[in-house]
LUMDOFI-593108 format. One record per residue (C-alpha): residue number from 0; residue in one letter; x, y, z. Coordinates in steps of 0.1 Angstrom, whole numbers. Layout:
BEGIN
<rodren n="NUM" res="a" x="X" y="Y" z="Z"/>
...
//
This chain:
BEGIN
<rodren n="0" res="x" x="36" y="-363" z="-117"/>
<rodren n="1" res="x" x="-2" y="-353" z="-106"/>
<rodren n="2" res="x" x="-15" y="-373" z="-82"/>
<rodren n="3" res="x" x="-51" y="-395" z="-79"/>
<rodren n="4" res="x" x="-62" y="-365" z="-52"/>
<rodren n="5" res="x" x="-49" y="-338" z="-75"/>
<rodren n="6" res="x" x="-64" y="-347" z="-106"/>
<rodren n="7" res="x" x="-98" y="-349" z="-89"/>
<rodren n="8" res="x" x="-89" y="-315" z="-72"/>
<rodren n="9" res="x" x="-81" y="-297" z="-106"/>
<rodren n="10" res="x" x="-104" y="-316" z="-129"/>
<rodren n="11" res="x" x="-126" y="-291" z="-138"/>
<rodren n="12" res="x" x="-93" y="-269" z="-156"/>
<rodren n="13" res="x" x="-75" y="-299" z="-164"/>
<rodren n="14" res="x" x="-103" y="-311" z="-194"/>
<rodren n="15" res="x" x="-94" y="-272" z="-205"/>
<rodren n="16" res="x" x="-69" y="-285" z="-241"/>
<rodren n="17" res="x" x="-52" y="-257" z="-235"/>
<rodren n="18" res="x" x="-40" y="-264" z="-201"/>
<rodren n="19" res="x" x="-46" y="-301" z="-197"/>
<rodren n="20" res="x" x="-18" y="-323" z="-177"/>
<rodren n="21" res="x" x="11" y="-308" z="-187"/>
<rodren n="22" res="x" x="0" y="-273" z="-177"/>
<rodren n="23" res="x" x="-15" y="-287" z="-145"/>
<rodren n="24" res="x" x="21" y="-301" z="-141"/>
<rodren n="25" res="x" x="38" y="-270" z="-149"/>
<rodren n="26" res="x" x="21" y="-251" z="-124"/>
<rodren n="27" res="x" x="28" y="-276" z="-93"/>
<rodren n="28" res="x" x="63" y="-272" z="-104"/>
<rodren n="29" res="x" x="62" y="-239" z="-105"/>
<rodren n="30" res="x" x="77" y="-218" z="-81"/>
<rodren n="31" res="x" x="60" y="-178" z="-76"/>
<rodren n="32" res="x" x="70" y="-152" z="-56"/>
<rodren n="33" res="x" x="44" y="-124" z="-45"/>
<rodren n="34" res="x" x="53" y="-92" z="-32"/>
<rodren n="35" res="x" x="27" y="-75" z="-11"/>
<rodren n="36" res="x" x="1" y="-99" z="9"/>
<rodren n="37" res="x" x="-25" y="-65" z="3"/>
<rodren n="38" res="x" x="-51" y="-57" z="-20"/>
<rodren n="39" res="x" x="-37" y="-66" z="-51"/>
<rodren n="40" res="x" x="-22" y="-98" z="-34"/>
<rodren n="41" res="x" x="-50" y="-109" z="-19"/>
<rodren n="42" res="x" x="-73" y="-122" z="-51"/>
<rodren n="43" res="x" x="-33" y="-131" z="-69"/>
<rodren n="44" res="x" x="-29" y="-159" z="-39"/>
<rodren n="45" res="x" x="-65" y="-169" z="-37"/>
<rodren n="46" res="x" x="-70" y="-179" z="-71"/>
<rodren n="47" res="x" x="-32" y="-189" z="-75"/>
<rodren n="48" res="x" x="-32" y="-214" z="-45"/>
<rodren n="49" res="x" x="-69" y="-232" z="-54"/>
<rodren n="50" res="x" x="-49" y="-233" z="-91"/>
<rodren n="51" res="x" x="-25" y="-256" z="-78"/>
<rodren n="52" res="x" x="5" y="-238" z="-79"/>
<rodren n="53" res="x" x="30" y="-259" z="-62"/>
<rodren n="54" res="x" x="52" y="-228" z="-43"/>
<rodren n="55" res="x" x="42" y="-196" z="-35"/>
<rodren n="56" res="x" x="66" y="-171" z="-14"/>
<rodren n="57" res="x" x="46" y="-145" z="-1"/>
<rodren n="58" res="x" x="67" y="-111" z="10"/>
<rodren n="59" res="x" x="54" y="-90" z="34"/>
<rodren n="60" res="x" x="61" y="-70" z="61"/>
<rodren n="61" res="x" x="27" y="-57" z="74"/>
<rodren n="62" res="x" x="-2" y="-59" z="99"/>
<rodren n="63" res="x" x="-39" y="-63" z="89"/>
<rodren n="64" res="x" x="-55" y="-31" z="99"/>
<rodren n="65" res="x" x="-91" y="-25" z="99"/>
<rodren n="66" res="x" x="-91" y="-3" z="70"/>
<rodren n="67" res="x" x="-78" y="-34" z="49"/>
<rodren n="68" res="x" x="-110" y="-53" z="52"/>
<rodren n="69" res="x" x="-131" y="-36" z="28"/>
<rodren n="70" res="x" x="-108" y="-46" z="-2"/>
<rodren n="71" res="x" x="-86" y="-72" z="12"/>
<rodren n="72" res="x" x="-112" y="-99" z="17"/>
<rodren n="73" res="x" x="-84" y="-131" z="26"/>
<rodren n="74" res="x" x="-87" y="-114" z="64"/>
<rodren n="75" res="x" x="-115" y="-111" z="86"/>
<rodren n="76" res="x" x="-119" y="-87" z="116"/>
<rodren n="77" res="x" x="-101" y="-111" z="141"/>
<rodren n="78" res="x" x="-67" y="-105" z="119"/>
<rodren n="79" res="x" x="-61" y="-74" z="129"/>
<rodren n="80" res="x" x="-29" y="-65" z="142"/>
<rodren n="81" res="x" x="-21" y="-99" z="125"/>
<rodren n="82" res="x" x="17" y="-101" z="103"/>
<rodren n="83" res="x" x="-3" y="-99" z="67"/>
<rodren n="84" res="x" x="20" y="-129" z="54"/>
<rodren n="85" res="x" x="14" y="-154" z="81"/>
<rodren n="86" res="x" x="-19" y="-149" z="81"/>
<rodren n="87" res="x" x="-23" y="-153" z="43"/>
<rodren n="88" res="x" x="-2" y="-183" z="49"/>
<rodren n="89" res="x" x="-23" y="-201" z="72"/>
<rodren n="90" res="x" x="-56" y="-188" z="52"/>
<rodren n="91" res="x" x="-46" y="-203" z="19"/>
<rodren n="92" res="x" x="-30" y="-239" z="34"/>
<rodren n="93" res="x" x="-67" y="-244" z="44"/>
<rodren n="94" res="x" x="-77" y="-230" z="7"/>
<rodren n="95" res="x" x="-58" y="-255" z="-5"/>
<rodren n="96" res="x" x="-30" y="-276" z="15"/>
<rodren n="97" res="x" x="-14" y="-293" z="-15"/>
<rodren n="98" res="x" x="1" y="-262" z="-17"/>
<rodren n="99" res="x" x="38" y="-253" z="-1"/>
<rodren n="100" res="x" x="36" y="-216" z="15"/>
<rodren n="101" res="x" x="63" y="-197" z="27"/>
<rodren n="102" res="x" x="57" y="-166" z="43"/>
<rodren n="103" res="x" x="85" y="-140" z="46"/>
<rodren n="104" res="x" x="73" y="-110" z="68"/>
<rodren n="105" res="x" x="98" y="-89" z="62"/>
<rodren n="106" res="x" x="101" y="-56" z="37"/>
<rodren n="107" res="x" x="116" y="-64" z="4"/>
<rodren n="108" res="x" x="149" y="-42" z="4"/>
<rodren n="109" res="x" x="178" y="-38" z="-19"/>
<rodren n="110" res="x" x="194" y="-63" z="8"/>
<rodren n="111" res="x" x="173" y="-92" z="1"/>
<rodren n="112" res="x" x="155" y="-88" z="-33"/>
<rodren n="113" res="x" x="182" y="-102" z="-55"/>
<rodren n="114" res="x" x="182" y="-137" z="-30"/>
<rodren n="115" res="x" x="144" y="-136" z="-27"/>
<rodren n="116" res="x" x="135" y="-130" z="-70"/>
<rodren n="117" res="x" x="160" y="-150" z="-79"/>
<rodren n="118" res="x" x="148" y="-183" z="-60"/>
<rodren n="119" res="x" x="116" y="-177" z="-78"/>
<rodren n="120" res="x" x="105" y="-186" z="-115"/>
<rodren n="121" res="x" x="79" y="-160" z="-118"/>
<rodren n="122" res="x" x="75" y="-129" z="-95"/>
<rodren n="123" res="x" x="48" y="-110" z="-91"/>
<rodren n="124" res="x" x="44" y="-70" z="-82"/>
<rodren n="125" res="x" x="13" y="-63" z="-58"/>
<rodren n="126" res="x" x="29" y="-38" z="-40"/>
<rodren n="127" res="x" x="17" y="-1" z="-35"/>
<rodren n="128" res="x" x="49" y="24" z="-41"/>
<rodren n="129" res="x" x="71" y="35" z="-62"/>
<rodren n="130" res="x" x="101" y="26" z="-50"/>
<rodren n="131" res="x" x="93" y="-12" z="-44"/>
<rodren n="132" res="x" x="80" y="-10" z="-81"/>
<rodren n="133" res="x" x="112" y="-3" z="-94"/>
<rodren n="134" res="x" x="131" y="-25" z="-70"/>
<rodren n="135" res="x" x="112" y="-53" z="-80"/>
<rodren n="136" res="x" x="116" y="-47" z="-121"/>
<rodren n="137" res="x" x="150" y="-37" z="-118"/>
<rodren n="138" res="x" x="160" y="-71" z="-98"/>
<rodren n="139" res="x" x="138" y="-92" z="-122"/>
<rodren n="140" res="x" x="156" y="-73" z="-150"/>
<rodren n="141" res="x" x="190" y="-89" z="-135"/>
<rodren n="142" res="x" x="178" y="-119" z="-128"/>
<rodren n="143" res="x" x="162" y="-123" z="-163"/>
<rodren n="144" res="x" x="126" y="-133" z="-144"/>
<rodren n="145" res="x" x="94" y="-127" z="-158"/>
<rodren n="146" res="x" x="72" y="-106" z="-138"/>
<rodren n="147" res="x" x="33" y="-98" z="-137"/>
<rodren n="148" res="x" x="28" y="-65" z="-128"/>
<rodren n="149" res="x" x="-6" y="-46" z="-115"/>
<rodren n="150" res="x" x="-17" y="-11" z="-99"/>
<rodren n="151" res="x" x="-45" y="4" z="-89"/>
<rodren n="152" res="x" x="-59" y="43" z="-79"/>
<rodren n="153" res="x" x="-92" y="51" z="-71"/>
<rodren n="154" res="x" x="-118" y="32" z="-96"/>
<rodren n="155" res="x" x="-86" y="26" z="-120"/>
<rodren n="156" res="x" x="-61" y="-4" z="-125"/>
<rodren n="157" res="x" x="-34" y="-11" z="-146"/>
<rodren n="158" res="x" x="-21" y="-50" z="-154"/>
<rodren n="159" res="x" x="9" y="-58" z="-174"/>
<rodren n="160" res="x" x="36" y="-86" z="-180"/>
<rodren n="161" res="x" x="72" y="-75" z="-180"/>
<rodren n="162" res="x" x="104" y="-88" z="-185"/>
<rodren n="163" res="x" x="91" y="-121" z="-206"/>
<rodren n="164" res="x" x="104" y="-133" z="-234"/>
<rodren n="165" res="x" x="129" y="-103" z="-245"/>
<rodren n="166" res="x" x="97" y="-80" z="-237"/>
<rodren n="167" res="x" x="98" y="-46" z="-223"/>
<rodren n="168" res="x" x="104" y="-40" z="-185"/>
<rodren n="169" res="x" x="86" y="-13" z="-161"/>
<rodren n="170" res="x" x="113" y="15" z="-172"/>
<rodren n="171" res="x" x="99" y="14" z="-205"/>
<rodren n="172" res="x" x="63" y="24" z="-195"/>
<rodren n="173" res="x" x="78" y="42" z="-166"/>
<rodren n="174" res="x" x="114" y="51" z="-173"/>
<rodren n="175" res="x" x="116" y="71" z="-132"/>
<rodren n="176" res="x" x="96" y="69" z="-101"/>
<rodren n="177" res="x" x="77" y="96" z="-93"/>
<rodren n="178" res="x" x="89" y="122" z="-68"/>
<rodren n="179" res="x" x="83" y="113" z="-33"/>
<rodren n="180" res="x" x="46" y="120" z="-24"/>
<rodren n="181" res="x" x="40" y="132" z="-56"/>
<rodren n="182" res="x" x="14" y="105" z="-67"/>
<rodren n="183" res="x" x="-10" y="99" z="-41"/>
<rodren n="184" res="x" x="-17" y="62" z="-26"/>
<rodren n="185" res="x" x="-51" y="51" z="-15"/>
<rodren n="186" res="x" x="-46" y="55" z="19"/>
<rodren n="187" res="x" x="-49" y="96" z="10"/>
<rodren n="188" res="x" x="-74" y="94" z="-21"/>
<rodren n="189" res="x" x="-96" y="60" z="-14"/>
<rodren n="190" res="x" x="-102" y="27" z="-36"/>
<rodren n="191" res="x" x="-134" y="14" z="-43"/>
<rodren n="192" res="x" x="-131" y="-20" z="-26"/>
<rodren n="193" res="x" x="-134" y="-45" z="-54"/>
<rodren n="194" res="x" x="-113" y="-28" z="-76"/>
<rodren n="195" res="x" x="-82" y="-47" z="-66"/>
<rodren n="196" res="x" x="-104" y="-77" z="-69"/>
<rodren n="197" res="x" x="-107" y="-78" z="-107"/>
<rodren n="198" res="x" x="-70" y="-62" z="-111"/>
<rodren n="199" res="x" x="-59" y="-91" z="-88"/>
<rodren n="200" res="x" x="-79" y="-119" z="-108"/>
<rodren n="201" res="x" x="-65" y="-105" z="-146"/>
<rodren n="202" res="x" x="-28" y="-107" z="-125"/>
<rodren n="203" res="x" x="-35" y="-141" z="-120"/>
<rodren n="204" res="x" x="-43" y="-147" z="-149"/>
<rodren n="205" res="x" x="-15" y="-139" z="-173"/>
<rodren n="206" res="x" x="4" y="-155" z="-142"/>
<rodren n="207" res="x" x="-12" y="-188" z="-152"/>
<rodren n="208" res="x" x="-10" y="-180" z="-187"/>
<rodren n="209" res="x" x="29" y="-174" z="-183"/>
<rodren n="210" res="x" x="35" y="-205" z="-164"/>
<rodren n="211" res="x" x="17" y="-226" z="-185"/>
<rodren n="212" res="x" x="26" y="-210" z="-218"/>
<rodren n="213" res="x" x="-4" y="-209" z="-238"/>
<rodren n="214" res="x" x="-32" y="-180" z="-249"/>
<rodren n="215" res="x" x="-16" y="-142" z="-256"/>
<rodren n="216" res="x" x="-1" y="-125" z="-224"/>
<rodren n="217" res="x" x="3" y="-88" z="-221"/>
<rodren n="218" res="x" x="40" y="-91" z="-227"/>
<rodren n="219" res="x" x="45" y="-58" z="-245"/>
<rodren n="220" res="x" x="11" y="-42" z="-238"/>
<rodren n="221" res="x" x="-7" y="-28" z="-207"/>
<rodren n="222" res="x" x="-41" y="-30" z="-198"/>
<rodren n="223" res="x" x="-63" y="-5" z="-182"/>
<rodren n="224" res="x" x="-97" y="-1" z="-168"/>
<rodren n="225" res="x" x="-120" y="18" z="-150"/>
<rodren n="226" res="x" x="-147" y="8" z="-126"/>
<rodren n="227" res="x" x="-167" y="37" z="-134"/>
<rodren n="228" res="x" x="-176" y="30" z="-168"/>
<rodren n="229" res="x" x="-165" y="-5" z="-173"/>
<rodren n="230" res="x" x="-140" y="6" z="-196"/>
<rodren n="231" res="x" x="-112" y="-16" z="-207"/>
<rodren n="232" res="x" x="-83" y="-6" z="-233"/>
<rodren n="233" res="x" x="-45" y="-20" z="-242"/>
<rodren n="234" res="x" x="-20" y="-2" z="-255"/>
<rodren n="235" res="x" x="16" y="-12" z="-267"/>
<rodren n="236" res="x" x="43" y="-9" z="-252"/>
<rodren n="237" res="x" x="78" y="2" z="-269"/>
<rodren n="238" res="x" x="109" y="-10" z="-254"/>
<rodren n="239" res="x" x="138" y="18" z="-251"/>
<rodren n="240" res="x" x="154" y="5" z="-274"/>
<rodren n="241" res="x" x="124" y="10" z="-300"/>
<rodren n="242" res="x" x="121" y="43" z="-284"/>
<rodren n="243" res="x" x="159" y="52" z="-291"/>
<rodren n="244" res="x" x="155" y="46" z="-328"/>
<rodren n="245" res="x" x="154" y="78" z="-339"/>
<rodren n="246" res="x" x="169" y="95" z="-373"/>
<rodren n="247" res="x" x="203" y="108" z="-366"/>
<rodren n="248" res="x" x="190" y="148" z="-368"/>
<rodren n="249" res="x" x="171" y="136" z="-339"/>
<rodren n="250" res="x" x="199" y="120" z="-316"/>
<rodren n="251" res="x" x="216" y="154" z="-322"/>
<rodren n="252" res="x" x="189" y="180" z="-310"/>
<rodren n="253" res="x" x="201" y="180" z="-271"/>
<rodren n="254" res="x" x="163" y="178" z="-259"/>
<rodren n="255" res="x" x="160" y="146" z="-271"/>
<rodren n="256" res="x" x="184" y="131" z="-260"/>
<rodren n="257" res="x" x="178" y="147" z="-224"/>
<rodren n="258" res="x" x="141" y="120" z="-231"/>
<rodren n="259" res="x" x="121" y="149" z="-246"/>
<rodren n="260" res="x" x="131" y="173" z="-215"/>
<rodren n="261" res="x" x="124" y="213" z="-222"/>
<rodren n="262" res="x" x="130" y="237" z="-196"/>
<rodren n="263" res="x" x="100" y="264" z="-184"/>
<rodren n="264" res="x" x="118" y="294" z="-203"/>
<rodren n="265" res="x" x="117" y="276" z="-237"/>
<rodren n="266" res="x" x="80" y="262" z="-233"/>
<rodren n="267" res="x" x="72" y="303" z="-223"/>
<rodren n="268" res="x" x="96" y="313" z="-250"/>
<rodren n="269" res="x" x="74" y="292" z="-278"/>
<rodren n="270" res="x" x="42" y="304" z="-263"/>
<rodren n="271" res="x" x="53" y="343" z="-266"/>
<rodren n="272" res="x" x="69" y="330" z="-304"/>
<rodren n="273" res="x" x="39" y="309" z="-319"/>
<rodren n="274" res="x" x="14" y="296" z="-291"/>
<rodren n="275" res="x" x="-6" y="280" z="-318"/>
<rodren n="276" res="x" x="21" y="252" z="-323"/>
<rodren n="277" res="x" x="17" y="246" z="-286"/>
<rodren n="278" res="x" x="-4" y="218" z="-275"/>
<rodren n="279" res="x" x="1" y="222" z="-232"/>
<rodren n="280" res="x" x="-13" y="194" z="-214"/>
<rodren n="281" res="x" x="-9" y="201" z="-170"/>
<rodren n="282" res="x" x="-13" y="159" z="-162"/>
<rodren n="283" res="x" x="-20" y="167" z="-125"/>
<rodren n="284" res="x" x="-51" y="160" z="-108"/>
<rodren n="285" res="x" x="-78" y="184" z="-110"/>
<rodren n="286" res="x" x="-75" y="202" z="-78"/>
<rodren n="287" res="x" x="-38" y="215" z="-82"/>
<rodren n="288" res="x" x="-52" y="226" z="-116"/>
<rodren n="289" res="x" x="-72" y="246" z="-101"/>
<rodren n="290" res="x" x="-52" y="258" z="-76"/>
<rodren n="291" res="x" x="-26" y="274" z="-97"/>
<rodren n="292" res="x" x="-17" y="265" z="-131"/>
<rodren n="293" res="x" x="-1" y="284" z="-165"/>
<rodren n="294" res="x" x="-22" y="276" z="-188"/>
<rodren n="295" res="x" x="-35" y="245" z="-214"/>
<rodren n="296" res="x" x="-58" y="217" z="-203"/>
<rodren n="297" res="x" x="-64" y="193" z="-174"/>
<rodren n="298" res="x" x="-61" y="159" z="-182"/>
<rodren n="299" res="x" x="-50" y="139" z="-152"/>
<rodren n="300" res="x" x="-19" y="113" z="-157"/>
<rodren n="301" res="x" x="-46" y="85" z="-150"/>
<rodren n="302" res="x" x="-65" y="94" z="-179"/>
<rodren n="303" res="x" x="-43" y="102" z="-205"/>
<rodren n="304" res="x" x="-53" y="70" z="-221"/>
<rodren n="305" res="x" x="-88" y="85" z="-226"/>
<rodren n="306" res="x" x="-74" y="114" z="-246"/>
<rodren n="307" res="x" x="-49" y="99" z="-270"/>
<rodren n="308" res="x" x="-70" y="109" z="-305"/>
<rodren n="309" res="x" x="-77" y="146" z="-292"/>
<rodren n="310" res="x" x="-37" y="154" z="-293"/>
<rodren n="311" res="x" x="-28" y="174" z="-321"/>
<rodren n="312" res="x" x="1" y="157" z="-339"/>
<rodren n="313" res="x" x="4" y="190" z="-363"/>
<rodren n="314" res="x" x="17" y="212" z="-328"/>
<rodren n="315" res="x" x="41" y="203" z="-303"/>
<rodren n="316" res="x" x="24" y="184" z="-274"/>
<rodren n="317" res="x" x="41" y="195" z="-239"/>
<rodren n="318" res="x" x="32" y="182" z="-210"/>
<rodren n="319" res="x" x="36" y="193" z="-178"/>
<rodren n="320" res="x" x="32" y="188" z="-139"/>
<rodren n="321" res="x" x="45" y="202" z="-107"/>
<rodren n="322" res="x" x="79" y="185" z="-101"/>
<rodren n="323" res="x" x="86" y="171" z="-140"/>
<rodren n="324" res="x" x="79" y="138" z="-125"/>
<rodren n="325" res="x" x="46" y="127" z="-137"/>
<rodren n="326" res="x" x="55" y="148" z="-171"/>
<rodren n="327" res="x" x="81" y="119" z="-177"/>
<rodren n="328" res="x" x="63" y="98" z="-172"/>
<rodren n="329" res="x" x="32" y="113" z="-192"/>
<rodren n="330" res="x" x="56" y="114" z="-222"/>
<rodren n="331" res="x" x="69" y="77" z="-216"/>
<rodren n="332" res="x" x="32" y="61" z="-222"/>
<rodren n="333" res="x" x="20" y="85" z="-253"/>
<rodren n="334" res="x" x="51" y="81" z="-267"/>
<rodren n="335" res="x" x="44" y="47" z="-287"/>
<rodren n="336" res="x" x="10" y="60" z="-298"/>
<rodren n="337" res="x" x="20" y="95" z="-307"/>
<rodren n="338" res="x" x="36" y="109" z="-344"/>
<rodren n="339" res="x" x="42" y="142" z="-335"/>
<rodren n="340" res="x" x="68" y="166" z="-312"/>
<rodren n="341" res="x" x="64" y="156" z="-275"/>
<rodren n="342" res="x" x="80" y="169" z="-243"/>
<rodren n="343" res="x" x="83" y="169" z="-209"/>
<rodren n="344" res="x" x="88" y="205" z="-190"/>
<rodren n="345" res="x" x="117" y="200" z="-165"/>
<rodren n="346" res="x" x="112" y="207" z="-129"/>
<rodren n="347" res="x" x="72" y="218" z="-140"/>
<rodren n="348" res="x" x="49" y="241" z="-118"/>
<rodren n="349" res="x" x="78" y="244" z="-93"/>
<rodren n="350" res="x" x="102" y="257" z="-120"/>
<rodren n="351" res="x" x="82" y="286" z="-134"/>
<rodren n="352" res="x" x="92" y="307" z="-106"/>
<rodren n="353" res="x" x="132" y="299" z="-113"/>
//
């Protein structure tokens, strides 16, 4: 039950027929976990909290540092050096102190994740690495929770909704992290400061949307856009299983079922035989391109999206980067979109002199 002070509080969303009281009840019973108190968490909490979300857990095991401030606009220059989730904690109680907070400064670890997700009814992925990525979907996987997900690199982001309603789950977009320093973070290639701001309010978003249960989420579809050009698409997402159903020629040839995986001799071996059935695509950034590369075009992993009509379905499409790591994962999102041969070059760049 809403009471006098909360109706007055949430008024202005409550007269919103699609939300209306039961929504507004929904979300004070709701109970949301967010992982990272950063960027990306920042905006998810603000707008989550003056919501009326009853519980919010907030994970995190950082300080604020100075280099925060420019995106991360909850703390202000006396924070620093301040645990991220306390502060957010005692931040957001003044946002809005019909809210219950609990701060948990610690990493989220294989140790705790499965006690921390599955207190939660809806989790949400604000972190910045690979490995908490997959910690988080894998645990929510488990512990059958829904889970908003967003990312962002440079003037791009990326917002999704896994694990909802029999939907697909990170591994299906990405089915393996990338290789350890492989994909930068912004702390080595920048951010543009209010990108995580509109990443972080679309997050909130569907997390309102998921809790309350009505409008289209992006169960099944992930969105991307770019600051640059104001650029927004959505594309589907096919679950493995979708991706598995193959004709039973297919489930024989040994490359498919190794996902797609070629090795460096056969991809030289096809250019020597007929190069014109060869469609290479190198999905590393611009400046190992240039650096070294064998051959075909540049088309960074980030903006692959962009190029999805240019790929020849007539040749086979190979991509290739300079572990095998990103090539996976290139092949994983142009899969659902694409009719033709596709593969991944195992072990990439690094491989060619094996």
């Amino acid at each position: 039950m809403l009471t006098k002070e909360e109706l007055k509080q949430y008024q202005r969303q409550v007269i919103l027929p699609e939300l209306g009281i039961d929504g507004q009840e929904k979300l004070k019973a709701a109970q949301v976990l967010m992982i990272g108190a950063g960027g990306l968490g920042c905006p998810v909490l603000q707008y989550l909290v003056a919501a009326g979300v009853g519980n919010i857990g907030i994970v995190d095991h950082d300080v604020v540092e100075l280099t925060n401030l420019h995106r991360q606009i909850l703390y202000a220059a006396a924070d620093v050096g301040k645990p991220k989730a306390l502060t957010a904690r005692e931040k957001l109680t003044q946002l809005n102190p019909l809210v219950k907070i609990t701060a948990y400064q610690e990493r989220l670890t294989a140790a705790n994740a499965q006690k921390l997700i599955s207190s939660h009814d809806l989790i949400i992925d604000g972190s910045d690495n690979f490995p908490t990525r997959y910690l988080v979907n894998d645990t929510c996987v488990s512990a059958n929770k829904p889970l908003v997900f967003g990312s962002i690199y440079k003037f791009e982001g990326q917002v999704s909704v896994f694990n909802h309603q029999q939907g697909p789950n990170y591994r299906d977009l990405f089915e393996e992290p990338a290789a350890e320093g492989e994909v930068p973070n912004c702390n080595e290639v920048g951010v543009i400061g209010m990108l995580p701001g509109i990443v972080g309010t679309l997050m909130a978003n569907e997390a309102i949307k998921v809790i309350c249960g009505f409008g289209e989420t992006l169960s099944g579809r992930l969105l991307t856009m770019n600051a640059l050009d104001c650029s927004v698409n959505i594309f589907n997402i096919a679950t493995q299983k979708q991706n598995s159903s193959m004709p039973l020629a297919a489930e024989n040839n040994p490359d498919d079922r190794e996902k797609h995986e070629i090795s460096i001799n056969r991809l030289k071996n096809w250019q020597a035989a007929t190069p014109a059935e060869v469609f290479l695509v190198d999905v590393r950034e611009d400046y190992e391109f240039e650096e070294f590369n064998i051959g075909g075009i540049n088309i960074s992993l980030y903006h692959l999206h962009e190029h999805l009509s240019t790929f020849p379905a007539d040749q086979k499409l190979v991509f290739i980067c300079q572990t095998g790591q990103r090539s996976k994962m290139a092949v994983n999102m142009v899969k659902p979109f694409f009719k033709g041969e596709i593969f991944t070059v195992k072990n990439g760049i690094d491989g060619y002199a094996l």
